[in-house]
LUMDONU-847807 format. One line per 3 residues: number of its first residue (from 1); for each residue x, y, z of C-alpha. Coordinates in pm, whole numbers, plus 50000, padded with zeros to 5 digits. Layout:
NUM> X,Y,Z ~ ...
//
This chain:
1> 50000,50000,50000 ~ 50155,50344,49935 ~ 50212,50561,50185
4> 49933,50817,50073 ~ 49668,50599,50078 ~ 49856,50446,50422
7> 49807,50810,50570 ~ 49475,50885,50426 ~ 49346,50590,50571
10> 49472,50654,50910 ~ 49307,50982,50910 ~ 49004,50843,50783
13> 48987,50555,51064 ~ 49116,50855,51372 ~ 48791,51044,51216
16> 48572,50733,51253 ~ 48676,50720,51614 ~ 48639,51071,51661
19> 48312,51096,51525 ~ 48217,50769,51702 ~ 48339,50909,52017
22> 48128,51185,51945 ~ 47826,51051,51865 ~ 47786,50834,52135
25> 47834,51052,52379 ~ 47607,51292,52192 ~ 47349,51004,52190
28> 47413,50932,52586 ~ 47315,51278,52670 ~ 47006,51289,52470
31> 46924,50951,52628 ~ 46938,51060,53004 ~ 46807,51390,52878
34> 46482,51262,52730 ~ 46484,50974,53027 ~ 46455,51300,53294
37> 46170,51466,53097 ~ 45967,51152,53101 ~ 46034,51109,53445
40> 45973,51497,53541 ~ 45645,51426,53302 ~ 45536,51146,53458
43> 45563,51265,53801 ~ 45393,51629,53731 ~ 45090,51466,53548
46> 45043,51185,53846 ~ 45050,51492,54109 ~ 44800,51675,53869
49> 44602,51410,53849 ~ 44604,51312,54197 ~ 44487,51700,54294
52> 44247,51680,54023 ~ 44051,51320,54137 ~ 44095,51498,54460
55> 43802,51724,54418 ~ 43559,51496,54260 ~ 43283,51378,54466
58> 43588,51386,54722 ~ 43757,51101,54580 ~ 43431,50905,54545
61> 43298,50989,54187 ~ 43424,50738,53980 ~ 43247,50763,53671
64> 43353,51155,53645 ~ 43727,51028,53728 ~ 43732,50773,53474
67> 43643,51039,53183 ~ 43885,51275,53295 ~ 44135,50980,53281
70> 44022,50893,52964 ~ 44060,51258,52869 ~ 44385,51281,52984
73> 44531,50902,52873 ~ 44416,51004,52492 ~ 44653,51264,52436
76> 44920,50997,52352 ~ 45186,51077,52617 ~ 45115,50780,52853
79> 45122,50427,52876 ~ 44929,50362,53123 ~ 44740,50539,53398
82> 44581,50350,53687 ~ 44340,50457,53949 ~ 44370,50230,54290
85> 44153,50262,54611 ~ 44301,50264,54933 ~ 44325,49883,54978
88> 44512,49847,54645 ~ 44236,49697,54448 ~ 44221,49857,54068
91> 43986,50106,53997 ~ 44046,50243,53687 ~ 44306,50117,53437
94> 44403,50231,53106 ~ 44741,50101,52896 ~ 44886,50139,52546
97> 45060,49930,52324 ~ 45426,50046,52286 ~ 45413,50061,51970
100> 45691,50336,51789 ~ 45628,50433,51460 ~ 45911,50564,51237
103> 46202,50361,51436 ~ 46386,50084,51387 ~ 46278,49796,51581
106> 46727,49754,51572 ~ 46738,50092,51748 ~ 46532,50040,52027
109> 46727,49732,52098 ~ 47027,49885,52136 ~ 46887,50236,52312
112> 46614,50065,52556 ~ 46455,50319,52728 ~ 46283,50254,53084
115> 45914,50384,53098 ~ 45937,50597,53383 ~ 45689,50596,53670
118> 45523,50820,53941 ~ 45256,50815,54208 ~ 45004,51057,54391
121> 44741,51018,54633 ~ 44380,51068,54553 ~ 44240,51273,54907
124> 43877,51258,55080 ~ 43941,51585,55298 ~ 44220,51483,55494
127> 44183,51122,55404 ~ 44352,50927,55164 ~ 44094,50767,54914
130> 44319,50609,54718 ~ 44621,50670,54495 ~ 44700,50725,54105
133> 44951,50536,53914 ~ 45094,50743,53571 ~ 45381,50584,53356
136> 45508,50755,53032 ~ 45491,50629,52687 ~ 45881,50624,52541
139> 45733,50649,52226 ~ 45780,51053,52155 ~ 46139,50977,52346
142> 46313,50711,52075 ~ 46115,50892,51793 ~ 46337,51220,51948
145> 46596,51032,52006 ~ 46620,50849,51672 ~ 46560,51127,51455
148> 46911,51311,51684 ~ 47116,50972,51624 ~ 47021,50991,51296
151> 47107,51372,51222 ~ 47455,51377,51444 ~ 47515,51028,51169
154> 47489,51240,50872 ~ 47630,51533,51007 ~ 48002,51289,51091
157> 47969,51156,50748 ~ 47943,51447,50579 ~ 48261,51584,50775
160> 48402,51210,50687 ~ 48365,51284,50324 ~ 48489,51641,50330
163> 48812,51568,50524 ~ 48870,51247,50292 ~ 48830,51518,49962
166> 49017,51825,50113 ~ 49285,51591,50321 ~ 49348,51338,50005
169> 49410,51670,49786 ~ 49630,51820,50055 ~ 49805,51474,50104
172> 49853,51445,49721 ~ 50022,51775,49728 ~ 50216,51727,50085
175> 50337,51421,49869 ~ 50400,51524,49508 ~ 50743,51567,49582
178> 50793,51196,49715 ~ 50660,51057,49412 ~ 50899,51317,49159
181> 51178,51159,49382 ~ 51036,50781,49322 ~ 51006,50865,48969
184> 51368,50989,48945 ~ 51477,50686,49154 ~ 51303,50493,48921
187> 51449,50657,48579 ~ 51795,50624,48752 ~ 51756,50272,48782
190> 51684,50308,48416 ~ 51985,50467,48324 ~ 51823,50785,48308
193> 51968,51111,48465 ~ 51650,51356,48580 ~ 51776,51635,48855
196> 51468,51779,49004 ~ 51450,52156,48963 ~ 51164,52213,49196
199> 51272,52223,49578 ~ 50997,52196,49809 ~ 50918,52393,50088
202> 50896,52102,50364 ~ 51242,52042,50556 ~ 51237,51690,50526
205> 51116,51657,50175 ~ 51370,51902,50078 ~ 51635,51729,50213
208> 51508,51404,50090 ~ 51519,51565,49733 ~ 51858,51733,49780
211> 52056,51404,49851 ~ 51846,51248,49568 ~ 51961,51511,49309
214> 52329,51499,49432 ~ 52331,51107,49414 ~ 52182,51169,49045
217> 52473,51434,48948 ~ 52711,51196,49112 ~ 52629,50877,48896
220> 52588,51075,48594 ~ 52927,51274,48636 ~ 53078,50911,48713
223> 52938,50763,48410 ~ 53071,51090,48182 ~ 53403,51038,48294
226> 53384,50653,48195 ~ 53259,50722,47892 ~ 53522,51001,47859
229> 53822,50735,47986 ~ 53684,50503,47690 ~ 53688,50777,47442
232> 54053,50883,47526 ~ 54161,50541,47499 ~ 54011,50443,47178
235> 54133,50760,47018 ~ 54497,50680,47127 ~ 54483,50321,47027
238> 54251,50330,46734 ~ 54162,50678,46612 ~ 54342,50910,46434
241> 54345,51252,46633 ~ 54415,51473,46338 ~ 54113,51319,46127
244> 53877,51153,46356 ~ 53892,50851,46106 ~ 54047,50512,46178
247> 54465,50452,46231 ~ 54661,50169,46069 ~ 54602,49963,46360
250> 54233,49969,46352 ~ 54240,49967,45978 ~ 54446,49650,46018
253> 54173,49501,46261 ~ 53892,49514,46036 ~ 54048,49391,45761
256> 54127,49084,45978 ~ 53776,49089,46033 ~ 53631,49145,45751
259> 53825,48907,45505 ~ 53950,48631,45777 ~ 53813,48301,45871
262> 53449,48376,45642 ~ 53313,48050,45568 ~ 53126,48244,45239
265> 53352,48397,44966 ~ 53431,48752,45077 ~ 53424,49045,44841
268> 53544,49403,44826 ~ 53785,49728,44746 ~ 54040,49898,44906
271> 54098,50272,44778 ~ 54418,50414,44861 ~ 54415,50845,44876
274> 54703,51031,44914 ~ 54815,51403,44863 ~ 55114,51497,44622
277> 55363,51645,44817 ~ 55267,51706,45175 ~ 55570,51768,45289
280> 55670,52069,45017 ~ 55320,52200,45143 ~ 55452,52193,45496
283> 55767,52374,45444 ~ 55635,52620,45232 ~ 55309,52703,45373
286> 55371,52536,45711 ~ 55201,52254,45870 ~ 54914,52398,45942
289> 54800,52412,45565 ~ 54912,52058,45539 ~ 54669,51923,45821
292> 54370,52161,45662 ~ 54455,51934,45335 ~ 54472,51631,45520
295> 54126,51687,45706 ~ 53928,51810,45383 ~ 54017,51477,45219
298> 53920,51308,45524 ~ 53600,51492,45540 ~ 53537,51453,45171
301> 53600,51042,45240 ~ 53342,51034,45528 ~ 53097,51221,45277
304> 53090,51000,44985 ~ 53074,50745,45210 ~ 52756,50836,45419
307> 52521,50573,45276 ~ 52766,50298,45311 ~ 52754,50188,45663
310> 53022,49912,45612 ~ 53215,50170,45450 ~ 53550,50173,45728
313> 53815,50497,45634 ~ 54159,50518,45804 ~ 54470,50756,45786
316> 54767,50534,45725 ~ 55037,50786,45762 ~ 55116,51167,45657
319> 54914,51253,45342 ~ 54798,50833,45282 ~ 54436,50738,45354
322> 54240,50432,45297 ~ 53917,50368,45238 ~ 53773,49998,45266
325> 53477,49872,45091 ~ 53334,49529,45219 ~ 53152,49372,44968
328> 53187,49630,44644 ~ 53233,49586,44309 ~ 53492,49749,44097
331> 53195,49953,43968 ~ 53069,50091,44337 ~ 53428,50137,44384
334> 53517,50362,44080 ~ 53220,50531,44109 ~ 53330,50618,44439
337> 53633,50732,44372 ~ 53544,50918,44128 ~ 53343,51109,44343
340> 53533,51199,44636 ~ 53871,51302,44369 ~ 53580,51555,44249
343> 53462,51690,44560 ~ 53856,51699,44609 ~ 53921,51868,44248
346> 54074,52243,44208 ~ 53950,52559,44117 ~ 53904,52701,43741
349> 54249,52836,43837 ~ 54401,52492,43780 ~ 54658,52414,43500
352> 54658,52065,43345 ~ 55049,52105,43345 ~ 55003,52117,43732
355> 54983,51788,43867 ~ 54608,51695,44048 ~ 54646,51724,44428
358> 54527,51370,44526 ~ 54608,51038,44367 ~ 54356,50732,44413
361> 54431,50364,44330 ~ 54277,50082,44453 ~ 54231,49737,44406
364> 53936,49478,44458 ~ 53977,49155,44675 ~ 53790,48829,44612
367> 53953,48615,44863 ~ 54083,48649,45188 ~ 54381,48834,45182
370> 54668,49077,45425 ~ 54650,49377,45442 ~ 55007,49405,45339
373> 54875,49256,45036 ~ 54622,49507,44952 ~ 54854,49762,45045
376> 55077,49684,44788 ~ 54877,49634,44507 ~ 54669,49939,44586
379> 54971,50143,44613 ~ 55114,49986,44237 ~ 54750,50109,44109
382> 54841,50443,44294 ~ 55153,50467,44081 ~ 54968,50436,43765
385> 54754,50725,43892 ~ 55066,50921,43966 ~ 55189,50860,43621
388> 54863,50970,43430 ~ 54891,51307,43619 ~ 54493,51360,43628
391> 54182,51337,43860 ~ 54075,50984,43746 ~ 54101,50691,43986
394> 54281,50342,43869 ~ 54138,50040,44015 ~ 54305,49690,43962
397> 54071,49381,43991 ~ 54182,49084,44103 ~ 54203,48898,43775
400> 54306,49002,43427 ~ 53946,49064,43291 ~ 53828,49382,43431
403> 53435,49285,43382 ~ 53525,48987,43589 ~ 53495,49190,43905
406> 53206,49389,43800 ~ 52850,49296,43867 ~ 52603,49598,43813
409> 52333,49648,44060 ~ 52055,49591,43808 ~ 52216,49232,43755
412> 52118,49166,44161 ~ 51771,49259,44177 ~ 51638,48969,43941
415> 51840,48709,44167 ~ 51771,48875,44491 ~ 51372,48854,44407
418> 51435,48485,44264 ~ 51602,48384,44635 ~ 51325,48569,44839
421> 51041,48417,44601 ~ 51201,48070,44656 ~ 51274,48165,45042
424> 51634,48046,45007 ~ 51684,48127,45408 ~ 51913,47849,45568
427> 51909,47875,45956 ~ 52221,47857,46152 ~ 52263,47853,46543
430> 52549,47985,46743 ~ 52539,48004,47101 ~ 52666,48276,47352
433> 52794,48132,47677 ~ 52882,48269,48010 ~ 53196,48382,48117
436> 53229,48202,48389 ~ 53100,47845,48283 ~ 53129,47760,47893
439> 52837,47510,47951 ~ 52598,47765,48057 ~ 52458,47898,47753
442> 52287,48200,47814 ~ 52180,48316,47445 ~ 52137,48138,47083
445> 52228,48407,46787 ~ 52061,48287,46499 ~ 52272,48357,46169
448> 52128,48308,45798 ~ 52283,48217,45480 ~ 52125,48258,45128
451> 52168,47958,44911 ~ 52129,47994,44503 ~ 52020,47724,44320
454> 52348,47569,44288 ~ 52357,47495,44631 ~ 52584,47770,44682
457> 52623,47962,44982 ~ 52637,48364,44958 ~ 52777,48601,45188
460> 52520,48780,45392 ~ 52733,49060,45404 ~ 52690,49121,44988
463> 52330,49033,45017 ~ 52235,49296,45286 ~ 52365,49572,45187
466> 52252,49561,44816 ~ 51905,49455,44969 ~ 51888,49791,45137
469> 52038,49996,44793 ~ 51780,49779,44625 ~ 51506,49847,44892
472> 51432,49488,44957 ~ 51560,49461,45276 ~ 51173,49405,45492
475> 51135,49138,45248 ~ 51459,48994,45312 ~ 51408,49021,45718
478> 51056,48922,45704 ~ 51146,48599,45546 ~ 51421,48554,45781
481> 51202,48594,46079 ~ 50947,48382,45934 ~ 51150,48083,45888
484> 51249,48135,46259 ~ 50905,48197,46401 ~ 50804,47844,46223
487> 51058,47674,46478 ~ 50846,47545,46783 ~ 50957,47798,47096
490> 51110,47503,47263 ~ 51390,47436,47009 ~ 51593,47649,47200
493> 51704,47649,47555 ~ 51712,47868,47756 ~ 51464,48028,47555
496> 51671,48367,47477 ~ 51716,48463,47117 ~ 51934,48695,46923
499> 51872,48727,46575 ~ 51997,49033,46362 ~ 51767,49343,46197
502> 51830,49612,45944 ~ 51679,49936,46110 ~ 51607,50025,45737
505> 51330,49775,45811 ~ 51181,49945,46082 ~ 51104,50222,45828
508> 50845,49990,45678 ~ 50529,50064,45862 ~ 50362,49723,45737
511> 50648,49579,45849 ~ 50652,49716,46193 ~ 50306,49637,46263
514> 50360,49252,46147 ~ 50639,49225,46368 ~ 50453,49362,46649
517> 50201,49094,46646 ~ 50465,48792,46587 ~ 50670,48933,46902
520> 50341,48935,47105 ~ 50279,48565,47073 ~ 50673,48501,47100
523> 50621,48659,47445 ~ 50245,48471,47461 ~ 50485,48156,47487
526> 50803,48218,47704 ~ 51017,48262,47365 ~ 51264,48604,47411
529> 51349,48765,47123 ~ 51662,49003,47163 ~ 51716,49204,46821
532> 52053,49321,46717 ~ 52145,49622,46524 ~ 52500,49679,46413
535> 52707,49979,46608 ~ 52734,50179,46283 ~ 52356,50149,46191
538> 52203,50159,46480 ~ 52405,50522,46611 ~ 52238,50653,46202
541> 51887,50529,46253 ~ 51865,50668,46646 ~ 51514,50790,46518
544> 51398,50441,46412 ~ 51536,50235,46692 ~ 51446,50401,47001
547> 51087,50378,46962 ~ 51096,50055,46854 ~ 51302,49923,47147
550> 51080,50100,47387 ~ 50734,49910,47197 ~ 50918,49552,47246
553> 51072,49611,47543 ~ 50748,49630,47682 ~ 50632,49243,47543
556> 50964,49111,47750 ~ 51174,49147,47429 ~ 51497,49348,47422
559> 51770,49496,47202 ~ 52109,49471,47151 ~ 52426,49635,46947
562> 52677,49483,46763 ~ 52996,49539,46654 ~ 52996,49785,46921
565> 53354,49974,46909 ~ 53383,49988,46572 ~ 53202,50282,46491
568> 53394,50645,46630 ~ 53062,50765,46754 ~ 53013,50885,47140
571> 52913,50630,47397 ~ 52630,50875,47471 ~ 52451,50731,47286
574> 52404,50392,47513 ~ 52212,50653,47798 ~ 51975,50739,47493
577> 51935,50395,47316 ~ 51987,50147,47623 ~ 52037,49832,47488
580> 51992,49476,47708 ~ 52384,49448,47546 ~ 52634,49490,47349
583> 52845,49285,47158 ~ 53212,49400,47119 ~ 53376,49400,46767
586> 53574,49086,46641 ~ 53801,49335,46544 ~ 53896,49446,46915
589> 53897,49074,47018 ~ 54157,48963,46747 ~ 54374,49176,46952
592> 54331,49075,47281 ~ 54655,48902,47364 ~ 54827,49067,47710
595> 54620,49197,48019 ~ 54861,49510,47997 ~ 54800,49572,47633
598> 54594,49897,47505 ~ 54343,49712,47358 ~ 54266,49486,47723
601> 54281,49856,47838 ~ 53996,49973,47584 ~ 53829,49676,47647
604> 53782,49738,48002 ~ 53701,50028,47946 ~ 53417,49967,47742
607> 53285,49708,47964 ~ 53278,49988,48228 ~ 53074,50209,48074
610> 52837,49969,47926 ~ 52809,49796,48348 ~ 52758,50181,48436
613> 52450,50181,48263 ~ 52358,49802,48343 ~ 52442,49689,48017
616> 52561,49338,47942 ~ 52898,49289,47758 ~ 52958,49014,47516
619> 53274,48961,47363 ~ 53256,48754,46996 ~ 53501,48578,46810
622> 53698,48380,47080 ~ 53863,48143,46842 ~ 54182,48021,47057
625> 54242,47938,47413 ~ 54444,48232,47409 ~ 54183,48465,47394
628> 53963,48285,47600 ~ 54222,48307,47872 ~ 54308,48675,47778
631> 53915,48767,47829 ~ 53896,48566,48123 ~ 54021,48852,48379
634> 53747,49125,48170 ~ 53459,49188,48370 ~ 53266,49074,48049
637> 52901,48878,48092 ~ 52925,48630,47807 ~ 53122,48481,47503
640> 53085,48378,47175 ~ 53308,48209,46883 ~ 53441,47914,46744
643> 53620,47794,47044 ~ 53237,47707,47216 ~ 53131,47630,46893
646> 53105,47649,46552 ~ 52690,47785,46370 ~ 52523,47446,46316
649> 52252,47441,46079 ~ 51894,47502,46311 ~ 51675,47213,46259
652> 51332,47190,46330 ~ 51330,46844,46562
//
């Protein structure tokens, strides 16, 4: 019971007692009140009476006393009036029933009244003749009494019902500010950071509020400077500072990632950027011209790039930068290129003798490959480049046949409609254990593959993003979901699911709504869905996300990110989106080697601010025992790679 309706009752029930109090003393008095009248009555008509007989026929008349008996016994006031000689025998006797009209027979159980009586002598001269008995009717006395009960009753519940209106509204105000400091209690144990501007006027509430707010400031100053400890240590270790793209290092990383251990064949570009003499620039207009340069063709990079989420760009060194395209063609590539050399192109004032400022090359991958290897025949491509002295990009493909490389977009569409038509979805189960206990498996991430008519697997990471270009990515998760949702619920134990969605999807109204209804029955029967978006994704579609999270969170579903480090955004953005998890990048965890290494560091890190906000960390792609036992001392919740186990195809059983 809360406490208002805890105080309002106890005034209520000290009001009861009050008024109880009240009225029964009330009722007491009016009791011996109207029990003294009908004595006082009683006793004043008997000596009447008695004075009255008196004087008829002295005391002998009987007839004449009888009819002024009768006379006086008809007015209603008396319940009986008897005449007695002087040896007792009766004379004249005349009762009423006691009946009461308009009382509750109830009531004059519990208020019994006595009939009160009285006597006087009936006098021959100076001789007693006899005597006269008169006893009141109670009747008038409960009717009095009742309808004075019955008044002071209304009159204490009326007050009863004004003090419950006017107290509960003073109560609810005396307590507004206990329920704005359970609400922020309550949105700090949701990660959210609400000071209370509003002091009020009440010591104790005010103090009550004060600590609150300075606890609040305190957590959220401690989780700023976490998140600010994570930032500085992923911009030393993996962020350029000049640029605010990726370094060598991190550039290395995803490459590792991205092209290493795949199961599908892997497919993509690497552009190489890099400004003719930097370091005459330098010298001759100082260094401060020469960063500008450097940031403009990073900024230009980051531009051409914005709608390519896997797009990944990195300053190698000086006046190099790379950019690295998972899963493009050599057409998506040029095209590219082209592109950001324009937005990088000089004035009219420009001479063709004058060489062009930047130099692209770049070369596509169709295998998994080094990065030294890329390097090197991105930077012979670069030379070419050099050599032709213009703005135009050269691009070497991996095989002799330029059009070899090259599949246009328009080529994609028919086959992507023939797979989702055919609903070539193949299932694959992976599951996340716990840190402490490999055995205890805490989620299964469900992981599809397309499959052509061949037989032939194809990368999901070509299909997806040319199903969003092609805007058939709600088909392409809708089918997914379906063939998942066709598994019984008890397939999987414990019944916690991850399973990955595009938030282009959650643009699709139709879409939205259809989910809605399939996550309502997963909840319906114990199933737990938890949906993952992608770091780099899920930080661009904020606006698409955080409503939907907050609509399934409410079924008993939940969210997660992925590939979380990997994009250079601000952690803020875990206090807005707050995920169930997150899932650090492979990237991070190929490094993971020493516990006094920067990227443990950044690791730990990360799990600090994602703990801060009561965030789960998982850490995937724990291939070795190596990494397993490098994790180990990370205060990470789960794990998930190769070393548990490999994705087995899901059956249905």
């Amino acid at each position: 019971m809360t406490l208002y309706r805890q105080l309002l009752l106890f005034t209520l029930l000290t009001l009861a007692c009050l008024s109880a109090g009240l009225w029964i003393g009330d009722h007491k008095r009016t009791r011996d009140f109207l029990a003294e009248q009908m004595e006082s009555h009683a006793q004043d008509t008997a000596t009447a009476l008695g004075l009255s007989l008196s004087t008829l026929a002295k005391g002998t008349d009987i007839p004449a006393m009888e009819a002024m008996i009768n006379a006086l016994f008809d007015r209603g006031f008396y319940q009986r009036i008897q005449m007695r000689d002087i040896g007792g025998k009766v004379l004249i006797d005349r009762q009423a029933d006691q009946a009461i009209e308009g009382v509750p027979s109830w009531f004059i159980r519990l208020a019994p009244l006595e009939a009160p009586q009285a006597e006087a002598l009936v006098m021959n001269g100076w001789q007693q003749a006899g005597s006269v008995l008169v006893e009141s009717h109670p009747g008038y006395a409960y009717t009095t009494l009742w309808q004075s009960a019955r008044a002071a009753a209304q009159w204490c519940a009326a007050i009863a019902v004004a003090v419950a209106v006017l107290g509960g509204l003073a109560l609810n105000r005396l307590l507004r500010p206990l329920r704005k400091v359970e609400e922020q209690a309550q949105a700090l144990c949701d990660r959210n950071f609400i000071i209370q501007e509003r002091l009020p006027r009440i010591r104790e509430l005010r103090r009550v509020v004060l600590a609150m707010n300075r606890m609040t400031e305190r957590i959220r100053t401690l989780f700023d400077e976490q998140t600010a400890i994570a930032e500085n240590l992923r911009q030393r270790v993996y962020q350029d500072s000049l640029t605010g793209l990726g370094n060598r290092r991190f550039l290395a990383t995803q490459v590792k990632t991205k092209l290493g251990g795949k199961t599908t064949p892997v497919k993509g570009a690497l552009l190489l950027f890099q400004i003719r003499n930097l370091n005459a620039i330098n010298q001759e207009q100082g260094y401060v011209a020469g960063d500008q340069l450097i940031k403009e063709t990073a900024a230009c990079m980051q531009r051409a790039c914005a709608k390519l989420p896997e797009a990944i760009a990195a300053r190698l060194s000086g006046g190099d930068l790379a950019l690295l395209l998972p899963n493009a063609d050599i057409s998506v590539a040029g095209q590219l290129a082209d592109a950001i050399l324009a937005d990088l192109g000089p004035s009219d004032s420009f001479q063709p003798e004058q060489p062009f400022p930047v130099v692209c090359g770049g070369t596509i991958y169709d295998r998994e490959v080094e990065l030294g290897t890329l390097l090197a025949m991105a930077d012979a491509a670069m030379a070419t480049a050099r050599y032709h002295n213009d703005n135009r990009a050269v691009i070497v493909p991996p095989t002799d046949d330029p059009g070899a490389a090259a599949i246009d977009r328009s080529d994609w569409r028919p086959l992507l409609e023939d797979l989702l038509a055919k609903g070539s979805v193949v299932l694959y189960s992976q599951p996340v254990v716990s840190r402490g206990d490999r055995s205890q498996i805490m989620y299964h991430e469900l992981l599809a593959r397309m499959r052509d008519d061949q037989g032939n697997h194809l990368s999901i990471g070509r299909v997806v993003p040319l199903a969003e270009q092609l805007g058939l990515m709600p088909a392409l998760d809708r089918l997914i979901l379906e063939r998942f949702l066709s598994l019984p619920p008890k397939r999987f134990a414990p019944q916690q699911v991850m399973i990955n969605l595009s938030p282009l999807s959650l643009a699709d109204n139709e879409f939205v709504a259809w989910l809605s209804g399939q996550l309502r029955r997963c909840a319906d029967s114990g199933l737990s869905i938890q949906i993952e978006f992608p770091e780099f994704r899920a930080v661009r579609f904020l606006h698409l996300i955080k409503p939907f999270a907050q609509k399934i969170r409410a079924m008993g579903h939940g969210i997660g990110i992925d590939h979380f480090g990997q994009a250079f955004s601000h952690f803020g953005y875990l206090n807005s989106l707050l995920p169930n998890y997150v899932k650090i990048d492979r990237g991070i965890t190929n490094e993971l080697r020493e516990t006094d290494d920067d990227s443990h560091f950044f690791v730990n890190a990360l799990c600090t601010v994602a703990h801060s906000l009561d965030i789960k960390v998982v850490v995937e792609g724990i291939e070795t025992e190596q990494q397993w036992q490098a994790v180990a001392g990370l205060p990470i919740d789960a794990v998930q790679g190769f070393l548990i186990q490999r994705p087995e195809p899901v059956s249905p059983e």
